[in-house]
Short mmCIF file of the C-alpha atoms (twelve columns), coordinates in Angstrom:
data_MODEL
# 
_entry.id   MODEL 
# 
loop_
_atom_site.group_PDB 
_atom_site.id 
_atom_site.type_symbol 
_atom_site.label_atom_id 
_atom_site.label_alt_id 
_atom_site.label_comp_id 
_atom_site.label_asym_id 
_atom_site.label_seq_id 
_atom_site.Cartn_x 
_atom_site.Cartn_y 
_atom_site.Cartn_z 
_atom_site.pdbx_PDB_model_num 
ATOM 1  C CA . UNK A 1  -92.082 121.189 149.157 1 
ATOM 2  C CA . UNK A 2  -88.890 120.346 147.286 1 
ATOM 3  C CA . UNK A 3  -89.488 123.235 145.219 1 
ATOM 4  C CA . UNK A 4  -89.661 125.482 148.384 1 
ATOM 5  C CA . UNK A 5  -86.420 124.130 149.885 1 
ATOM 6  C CA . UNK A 6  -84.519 124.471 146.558 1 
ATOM 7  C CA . UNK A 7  -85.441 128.253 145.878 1 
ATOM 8  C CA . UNK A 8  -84.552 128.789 149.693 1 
ATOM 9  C CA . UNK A 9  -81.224 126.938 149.459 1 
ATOM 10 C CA . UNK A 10 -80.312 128.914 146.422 1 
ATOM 11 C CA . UNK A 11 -80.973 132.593 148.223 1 
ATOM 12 C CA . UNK A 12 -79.115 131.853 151.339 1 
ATOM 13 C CA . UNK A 13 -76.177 129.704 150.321 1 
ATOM 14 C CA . UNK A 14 -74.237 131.424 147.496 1 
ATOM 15 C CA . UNK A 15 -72.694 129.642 144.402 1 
ATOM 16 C CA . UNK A 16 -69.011 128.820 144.975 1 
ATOM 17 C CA . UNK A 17 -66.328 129.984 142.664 1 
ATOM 18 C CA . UNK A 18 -63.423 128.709 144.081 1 
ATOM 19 C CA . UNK A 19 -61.400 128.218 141.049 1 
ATOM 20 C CA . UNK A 20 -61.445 124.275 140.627 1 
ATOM 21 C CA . UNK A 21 -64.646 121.687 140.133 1 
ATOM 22 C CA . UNK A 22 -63.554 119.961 143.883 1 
ATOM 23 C CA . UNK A 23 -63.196 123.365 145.592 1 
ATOM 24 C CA . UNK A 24 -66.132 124.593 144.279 1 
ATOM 25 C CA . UNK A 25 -68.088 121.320 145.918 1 
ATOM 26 C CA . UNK A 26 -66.201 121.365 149.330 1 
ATOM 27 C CA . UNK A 27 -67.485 125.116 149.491 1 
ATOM 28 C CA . UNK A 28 -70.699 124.092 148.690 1 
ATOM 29 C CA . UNK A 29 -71.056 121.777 151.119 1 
ATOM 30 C CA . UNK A 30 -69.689 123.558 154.009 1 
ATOM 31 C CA . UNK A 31 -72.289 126.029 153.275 1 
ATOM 32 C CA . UNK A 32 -75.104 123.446 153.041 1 
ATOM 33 C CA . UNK A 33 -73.697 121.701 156.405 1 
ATOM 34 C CA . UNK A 34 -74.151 124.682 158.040 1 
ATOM 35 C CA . UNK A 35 -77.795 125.583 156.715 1 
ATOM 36 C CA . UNK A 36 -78.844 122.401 156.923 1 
ATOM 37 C CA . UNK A 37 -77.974 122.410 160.781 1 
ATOM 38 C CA . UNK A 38 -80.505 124.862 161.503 1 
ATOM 39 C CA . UNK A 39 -83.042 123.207 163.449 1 
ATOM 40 C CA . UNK A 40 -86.199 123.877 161.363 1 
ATOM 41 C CA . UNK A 41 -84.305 123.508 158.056 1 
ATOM 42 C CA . UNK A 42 -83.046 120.217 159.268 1 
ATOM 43 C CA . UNK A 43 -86.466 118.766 160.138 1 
ATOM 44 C CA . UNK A 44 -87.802 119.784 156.766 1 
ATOM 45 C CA . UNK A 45 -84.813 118.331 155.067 1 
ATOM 46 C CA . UNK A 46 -85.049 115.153 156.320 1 
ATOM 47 C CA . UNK A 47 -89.000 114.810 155.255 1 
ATOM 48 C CA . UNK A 48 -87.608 115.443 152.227 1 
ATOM 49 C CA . UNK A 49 -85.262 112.895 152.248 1 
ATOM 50 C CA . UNK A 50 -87.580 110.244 153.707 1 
ATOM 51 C CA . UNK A 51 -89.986 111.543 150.974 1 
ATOM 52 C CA . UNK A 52 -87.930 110.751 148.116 1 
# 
């Protein structure tokens, strides 16, 4: 499953090149915020999360 989530993360959010290491992370996690927020993906992430 965490295999599944990771290749789909990586297709719809795209890798940040802001131009500094902290930029690059705040744009990254907008991106994931908003992904994540999606109802489905957000019930899958957190049985994930409880997984782990």
């Amino acid at each position: 499953m965490m295999e599944a989530y990771t290749a789909l993360v990586a297709r719809i959010v795209p890798e940040p090149d802001a131009g500094s290491p902290a930029a690059d992370l705040t744009e990254l996690a907008r991106h994931l915020y908003v992904e994540i927020r999606q109802l489905p993906r957000e019930r899958a992430l957190r049985g994930l999360m409880a997984e782990a």
